[in-house]
C-alpha positions, 0 to 999 in steps of 0.5 A: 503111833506109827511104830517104835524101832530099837535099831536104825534099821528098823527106825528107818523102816517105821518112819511115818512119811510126810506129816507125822512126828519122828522121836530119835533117840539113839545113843552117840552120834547115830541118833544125829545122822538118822534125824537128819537123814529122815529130815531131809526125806520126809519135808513135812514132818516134825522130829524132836532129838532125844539127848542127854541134859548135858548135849541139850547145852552143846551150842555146835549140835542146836545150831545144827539141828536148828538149821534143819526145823529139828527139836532138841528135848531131853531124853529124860522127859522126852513125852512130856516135852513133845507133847508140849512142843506139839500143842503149843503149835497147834500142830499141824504139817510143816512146811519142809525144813531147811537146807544146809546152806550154801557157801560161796553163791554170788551175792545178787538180784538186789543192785546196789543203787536201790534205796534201802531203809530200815525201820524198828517199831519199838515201845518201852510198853506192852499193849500199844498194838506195836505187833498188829501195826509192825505186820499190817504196815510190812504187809502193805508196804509189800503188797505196794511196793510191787505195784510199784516195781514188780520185784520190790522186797519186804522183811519182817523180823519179830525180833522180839525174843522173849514174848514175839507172836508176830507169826501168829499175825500172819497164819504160821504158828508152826514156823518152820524157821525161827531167828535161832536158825541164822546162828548157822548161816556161814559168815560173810557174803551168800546168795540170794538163794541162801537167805530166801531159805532162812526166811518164811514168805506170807503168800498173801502179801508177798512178805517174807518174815523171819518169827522168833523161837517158841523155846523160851531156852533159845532167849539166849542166842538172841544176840546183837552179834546175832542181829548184826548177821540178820541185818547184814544179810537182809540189808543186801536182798531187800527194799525195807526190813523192818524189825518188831522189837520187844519191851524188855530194856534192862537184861544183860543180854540185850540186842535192842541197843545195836538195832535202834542204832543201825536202823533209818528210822524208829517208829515208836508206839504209844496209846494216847493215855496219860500213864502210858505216855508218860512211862514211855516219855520217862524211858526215853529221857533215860535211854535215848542219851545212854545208849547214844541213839540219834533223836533225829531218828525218832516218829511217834506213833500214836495207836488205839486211840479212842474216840472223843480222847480227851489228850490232842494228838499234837499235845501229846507229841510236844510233851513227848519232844518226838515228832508225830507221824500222822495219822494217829490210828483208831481203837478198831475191832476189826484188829482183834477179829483179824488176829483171831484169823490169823492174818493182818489187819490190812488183807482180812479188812481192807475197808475199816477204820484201822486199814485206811488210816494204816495206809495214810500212815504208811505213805507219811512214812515212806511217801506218796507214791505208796498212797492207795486212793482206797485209803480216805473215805467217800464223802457218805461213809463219812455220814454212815460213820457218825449215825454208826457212832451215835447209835453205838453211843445210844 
């Protein structure tokens, strides 16, 4: 602790600097303008706002503390909150908080004529590896697509609001922006500038990707209105945006419908294992005709699938009624060793099995030009492959 100050004085005179953690809790609206002021001169610091119960409901004041990477908890258990705030991130220096944004900027540096898609890998299940597969193939398309033309754009949004880690995925658990935050960004047009700073970029890739709040309370701010706004802005800026959606299709509050009906294309996700195809087949059948969505824009997507699978990938797409978009991607142990690093799939293990079939997927998915001739194996890895295999099996 690097002091405690009992006026706004000397609160300004204990502050750590850049790297520590900042508690205010000043009655009234001084404790407000001091964790702001502080906010916007120490980058990398983290500050949480002590206020009463009834402040923590006041949407105008999380909205705006938000805005900035500033944590509202209760001043009746403000310790217990912070120190639970810190150890879920890991915590470790931020990166610098957000600016206000900036009304009036010309929209610009992403013409008109270029062709915008929009993609939502969905699946009515967990632990079909959506989340692995959303990052993977966003981090490749990103890392293409500036081969390609040098300012090609990538979005990823975990858009998943009540169990996302997709910034785990990519080496963030302490994201300085979270979903949340575009709550404050004005309404209309704003320039380039303006949405860079309400996005994170993975330096790696080039990716630039927008995590989901850590704050279970914020589930409630996740709305269609809200991802209406997200998509508007992004759609302006960027190539591709992608969107990492959750499996939760029966709460009241529930954005999922007006995404799957605004995106180009939905990739939706299965293991190729009786039960869950079969779950996933029943929630279509009922929610693709309530909702009103276009079968048309449905591919399947078949992950982890293990080797000697007893079901054909092209069996199970005609049971699903939905067109397979190959190839279907293998079990692979490199994917767990990379979430353990924090970092895609493609980038910490370009050479495995799960890379090259992710690549072959993403040029079916957005064409050849974005193939990588590092994507099909050599005739004699071929035959490494299957000595590795019957060893394994041995």
């Amino acid at each position: 602790m690097a002091g405690v100050a009992t006026d706004l004085a000397a609160a300004r005179a204990a502050a750590p600097g850049d790297g520590g953690v900042v508690v205010a809790g000043f009655p009234g609206n001084d404790g407000v303008e001091l964790v702001k002021e502080m906010a916007s001169r120490y980058l990398r610091s983290r500050f949480f706002l002590a206020v009463e119960d009834v402040a923590l409901a006041d949407t105008a004041l999380w909205r705006q503390m938000a805005a900035r990477g500033i944590v509202l908890v209760s001043i009746n258990n403000t310790a217990v909150e912070v120190a639970a705030a810190l150890k879920e991130a890991g915590f470790r220096e931020a990166p610098a908080p957000l600016p206000p944004a900036r009304a009036g900027e010309k929209p610009g540096s992403c013409p008109d004529e270029r062709v915008k898609v929009s993609i939502a890998f969905w699946s009515t299940r967990g632990g079909v590896g959506k989340t692995a597969l959303a990052v993977s193939l966003a981090a490749l398309l990103a890392l293409r697509g500036r081969k390609i033309r040098g300012d090609y754009r990538v979005a990823l949004v975990d858009a998943d609001a009540d169990g996302g880690n997709l910034s785990y995925w990519l080496g963030c658990p302490n994201p300085r922006v979270t979903l949340p935050a575009w709550l404050d960004l004005p309404e209309g047009s704003v320039g380039w500038d303006t949405v860079r700073e309400y996005l994170l970029r993975h330096e790696a890739s080039g990716l630039y990707f927008l995590p989901r709040s850590a704050r279970a309370t914020d589930e409630e701010y996740i709305t269609a209105g809200l991802m209406e706004k997200v998509h508007a802005g992004l759609s302006s800026y960027f190539d591709t945006v992608i969107y990492d959606l959750g499996t939760a299709i029966r709460k009241e509050n529930n954005y999922t419908p007006y995404l799957l009906s605004t995106v180009d294309t939905i990739l939706v996700v299965a293991r190729p294992d009786l039960p869950t195809v079969q779950s996933i087949k029943n929630d279509l059948d009922e929610l693709v005709p309530r909702w009103g969505l276009d079968p048309g824009r449905l591919r399947l997507v078949l992950n982890r699938r293990a080797r000697g699978a007893g079901y054909k990938l092209g069996d199970i797409a005609r049971h699903m009624g939905i067109p397979l978009l190959l190839p279907g991607l293998p079990e692979d142990i490199h994917v767990d060793r990379a979430a353990d690093r924090g970092a895609p799939v493609v980038l910490a293990y370009p050479g495995c099995d799960f890379s090259r079939e992710a690549g072959l997927l993403l040029a079916n998915l957005m064409g050849r030009e974005f193939a990588d001739a590092g994507d099909r194996k050599r005739p004699w890895e071929y035959v490494a492959g299957l000595f590795r295999h019957r060893a394994a099996a041995v």
